[in-house]
C-alpha positions in Angstrom: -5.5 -21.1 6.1 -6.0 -18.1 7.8 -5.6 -15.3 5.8 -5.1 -11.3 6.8 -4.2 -9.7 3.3 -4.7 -10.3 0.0 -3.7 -8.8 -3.7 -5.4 -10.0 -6.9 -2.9 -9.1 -9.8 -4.4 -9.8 -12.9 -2.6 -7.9 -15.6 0.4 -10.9 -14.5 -2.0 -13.7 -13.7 -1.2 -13.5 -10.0 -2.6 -14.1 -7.0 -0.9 -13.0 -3.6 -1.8 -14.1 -0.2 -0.5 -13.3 3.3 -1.8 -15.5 6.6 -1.0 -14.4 9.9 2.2 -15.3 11.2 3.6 -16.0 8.7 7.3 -15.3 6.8 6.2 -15.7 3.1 3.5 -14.3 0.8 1.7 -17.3 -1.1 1.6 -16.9 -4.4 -1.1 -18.4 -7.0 -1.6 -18.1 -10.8 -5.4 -17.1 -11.9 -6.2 -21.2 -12.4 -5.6 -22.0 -8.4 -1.7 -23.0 -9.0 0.5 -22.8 -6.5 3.5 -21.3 -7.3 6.9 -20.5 -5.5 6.1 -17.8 -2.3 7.7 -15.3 -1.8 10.1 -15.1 1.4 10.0 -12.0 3.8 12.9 -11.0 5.5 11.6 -10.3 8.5 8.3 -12.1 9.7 5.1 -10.8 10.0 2.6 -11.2 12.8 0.1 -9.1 11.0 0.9 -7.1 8.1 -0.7 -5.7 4.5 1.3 -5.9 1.5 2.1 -4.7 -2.4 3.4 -6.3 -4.7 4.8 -4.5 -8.0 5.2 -7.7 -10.1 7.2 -5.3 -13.2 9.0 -4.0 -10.8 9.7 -7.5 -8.6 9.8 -5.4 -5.7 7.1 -5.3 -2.6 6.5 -3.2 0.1 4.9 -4.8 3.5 3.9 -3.1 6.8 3.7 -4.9 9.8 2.1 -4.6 13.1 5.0 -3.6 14.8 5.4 -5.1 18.3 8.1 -3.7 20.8 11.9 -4.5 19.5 10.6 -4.7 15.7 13.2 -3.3 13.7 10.6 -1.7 11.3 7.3 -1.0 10.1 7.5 -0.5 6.6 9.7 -2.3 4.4 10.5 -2.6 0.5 12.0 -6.0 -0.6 12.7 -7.9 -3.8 11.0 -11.2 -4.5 13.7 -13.3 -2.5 13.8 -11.5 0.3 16.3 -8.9 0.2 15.4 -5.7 2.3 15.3 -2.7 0.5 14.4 -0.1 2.5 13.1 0.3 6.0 11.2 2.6 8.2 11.8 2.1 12.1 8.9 2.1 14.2 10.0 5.1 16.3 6.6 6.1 18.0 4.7 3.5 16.6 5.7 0.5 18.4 2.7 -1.5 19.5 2.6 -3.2 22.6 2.5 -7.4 22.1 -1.3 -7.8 21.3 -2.8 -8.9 18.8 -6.3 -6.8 19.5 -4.6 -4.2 17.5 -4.6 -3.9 14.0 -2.8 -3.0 10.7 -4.9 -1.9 7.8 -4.8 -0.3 4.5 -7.8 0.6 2.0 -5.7 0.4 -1.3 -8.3 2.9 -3.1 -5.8 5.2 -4.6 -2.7 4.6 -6.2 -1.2 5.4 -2.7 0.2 2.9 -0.3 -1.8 4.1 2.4 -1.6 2.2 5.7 -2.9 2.7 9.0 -2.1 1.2 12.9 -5.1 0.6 15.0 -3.9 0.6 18.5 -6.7 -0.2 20.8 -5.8 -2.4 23.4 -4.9 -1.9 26.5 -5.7 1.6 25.8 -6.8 3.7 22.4 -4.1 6.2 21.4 -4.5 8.9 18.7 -3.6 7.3 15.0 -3.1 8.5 11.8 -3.7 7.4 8.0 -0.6 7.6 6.5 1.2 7.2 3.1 4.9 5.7 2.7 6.9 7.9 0.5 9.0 5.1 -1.2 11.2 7.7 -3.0 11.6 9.2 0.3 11.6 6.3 2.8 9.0 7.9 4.7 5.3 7.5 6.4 3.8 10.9 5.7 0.6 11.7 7.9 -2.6 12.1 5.2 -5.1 12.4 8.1 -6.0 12.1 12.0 -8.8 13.0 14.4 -8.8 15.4 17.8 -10.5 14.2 20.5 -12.2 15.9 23.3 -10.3 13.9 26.0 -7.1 12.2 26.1 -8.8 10.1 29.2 -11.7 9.0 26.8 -10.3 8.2 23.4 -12.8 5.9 21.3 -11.8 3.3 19.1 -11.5 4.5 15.7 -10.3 3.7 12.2 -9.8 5.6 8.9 -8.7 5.2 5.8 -9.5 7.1 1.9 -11.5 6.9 -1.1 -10.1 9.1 -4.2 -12.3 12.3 -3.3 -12.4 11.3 0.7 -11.4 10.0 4.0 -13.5 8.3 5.8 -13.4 7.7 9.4 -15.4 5.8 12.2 -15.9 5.7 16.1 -17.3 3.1 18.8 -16.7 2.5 22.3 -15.4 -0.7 23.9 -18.0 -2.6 25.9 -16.7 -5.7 28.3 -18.5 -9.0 27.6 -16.1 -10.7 30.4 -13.1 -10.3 32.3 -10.8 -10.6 29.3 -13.4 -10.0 26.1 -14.0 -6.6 24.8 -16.6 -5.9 21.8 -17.2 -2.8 20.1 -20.5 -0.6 20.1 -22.6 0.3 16.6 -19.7 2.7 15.0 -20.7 6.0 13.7 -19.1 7.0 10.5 -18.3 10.3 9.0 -16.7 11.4 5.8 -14.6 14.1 4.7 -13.9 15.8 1.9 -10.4 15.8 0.6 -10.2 19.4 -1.1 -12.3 21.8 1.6 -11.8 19.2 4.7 -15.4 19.7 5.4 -17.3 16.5 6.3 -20.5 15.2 8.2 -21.3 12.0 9.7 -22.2 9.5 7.3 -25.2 6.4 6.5 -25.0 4.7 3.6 -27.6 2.1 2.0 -27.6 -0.3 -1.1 -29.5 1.2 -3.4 -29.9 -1.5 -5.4 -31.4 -3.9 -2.8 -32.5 -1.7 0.2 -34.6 1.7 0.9 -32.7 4.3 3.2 -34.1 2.6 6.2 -31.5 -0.4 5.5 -28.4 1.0 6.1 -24.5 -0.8 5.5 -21.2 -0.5 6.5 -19.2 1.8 4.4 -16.6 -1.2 3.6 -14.3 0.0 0.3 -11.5 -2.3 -0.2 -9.3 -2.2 -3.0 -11.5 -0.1 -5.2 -14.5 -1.9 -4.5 -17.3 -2.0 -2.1 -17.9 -5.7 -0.7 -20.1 -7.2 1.6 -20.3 -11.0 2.7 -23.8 -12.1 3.7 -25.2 -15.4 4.5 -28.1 -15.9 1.9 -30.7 -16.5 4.9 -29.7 -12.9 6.0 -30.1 -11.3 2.8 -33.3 -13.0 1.7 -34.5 -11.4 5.4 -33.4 -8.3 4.6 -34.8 -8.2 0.7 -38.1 -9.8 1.7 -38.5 -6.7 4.6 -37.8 -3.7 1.9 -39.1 -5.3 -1.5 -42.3 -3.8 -0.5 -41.3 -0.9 1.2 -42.1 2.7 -0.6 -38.9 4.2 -2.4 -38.2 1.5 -4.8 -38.7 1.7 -8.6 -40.8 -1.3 -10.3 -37.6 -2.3 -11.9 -35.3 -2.8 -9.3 -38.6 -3.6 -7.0 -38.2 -7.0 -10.1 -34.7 -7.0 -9.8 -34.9 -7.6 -5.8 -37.7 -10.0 -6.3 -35.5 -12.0 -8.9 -33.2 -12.1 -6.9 -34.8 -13.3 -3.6 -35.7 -16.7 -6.1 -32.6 -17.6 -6.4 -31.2 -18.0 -2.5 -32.0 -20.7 0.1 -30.0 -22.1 2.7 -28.0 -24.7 1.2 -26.3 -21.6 -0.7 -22.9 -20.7 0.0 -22.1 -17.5 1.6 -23.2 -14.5 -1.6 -20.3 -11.7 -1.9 -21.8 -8.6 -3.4 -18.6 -6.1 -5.2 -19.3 -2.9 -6.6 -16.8 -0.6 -8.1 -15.9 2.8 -7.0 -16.6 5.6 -9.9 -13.2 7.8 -9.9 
């Protein structure tokens, strides 16, 4: 199963899970049960996804390709459309380099389309207005040149947006892969920001830096242990750690070899 979004719901002992191409959400209880999906009424090629279980209503947004009839949608549980927002300016031409993504680190339904393919446009962070029907622009970026625009993404955190650049570089005639992003942040209230590198203060010295990666509240990364015990084993002696988390790193450098599945580290955003 190949899965592009995901909602843990635990206050109604749900689990929800949306593959690719699919028409239907899957839907779990906390013990792994499968329980009855829930249909879409219109399928999705790539999408994200809310659902209010009190309410029995969700809200989905899809990568729209060209002739979708929308891009945000609100539906009950069987599939009855709600309300819809028609793509407009934001149809996406038919591939699936581009992408749909949304942080969900506020209460907002915040949602952003990632066109880069065949060629970068400008994009905006937006937030759908359910009350209104409406995607309302939060925040975009002004390049230098319309000729040169980089590939870019950006989404929030409660006090900030944060954004990031890279360049395509060709592997082949039909590969592209991205160059080391630069991230920057900005804050909300005085829309001053800087560019940005973060580190794991826990496990790493400044000279290790991470990918600022905060989904749903949380900030995750997915390692394989043989990677991280590289990593630990390169700062644990580095200047710049205390003697107890110098222990906690050792500690934790016991415990991983390579018949270890992959280790998922989450830590929670303070509000």
């Amino acid at each position: 199963l190949n899965t592009y979004a995901e909602q843990l719901d635990e206050a109604n002992n749900r689990i929800y899970i949306l593959p690719w191409q699919s028409s239907k959400i899957l839907v779990f209880d906390l013990k792994g049960n499968a329980l009855d999906p829930i249909p879409l009424c219109l399928r999705v090629p790539k999408g994200k996804f809310r659902v209010n279980t009190a309410k029995s209503e969700v809200t989905v947004t899809v990568l729209p390709f060209p002739k979708w009839p929308a891009v945000v949608w609100t539906q009950d549980l069987k599939g009855k459309r709600k309300n819809f927002v028609a793509p407009g300016s934001l149809a996406m031409p038919q591939d699936f380099s581009n992408e749909v993504s949304m942080g969900n680190n506020t209460a907002a339904y915040d949602v952003m389309l990632m066109k880069i393919m065949p060629q970068p446009s400008v994009d905006t962070l937006y937030h759908y207005n359910a009350a209104s029907n409406k995607l309302e622009g939060r925040f975009t970026v002004k390049y230098p040149s319309n000729d040169k625009i980089p590939w870019h993404a950006y989404y929030e955190i409660p006090k900030y947006f944060i954004g990031d650049v890279s360049f395509p570089i060709q592997i082949d005639e039909s590969t592209f892969s991205g160059s080391k992003p630069a991230y920057y942040m900005v804050d909300k209230k005085t829309l001053h920001g800087n560019y940005v590198r973060l580190y794991n203060d826990f496990i790493s010295t400044p000279s290790q830096t991470i990918y600022p990666s905060f989904n749903n509240g949380y900030y995750v990364t997915n390692m394989e242990p043989m990677a991280l015990k590289e990593i630990l084993e390169k700062e644990v002696n580095k200047k710049g750690l205390t003697a107890d988390k110098k222990k906690k790193v050792q500690n934790l450098i016991k415990t991983l070899n390579d018949n270890d599945n992959n280790i998922v580290m989450f830590a929670k955003l303070k509000q």
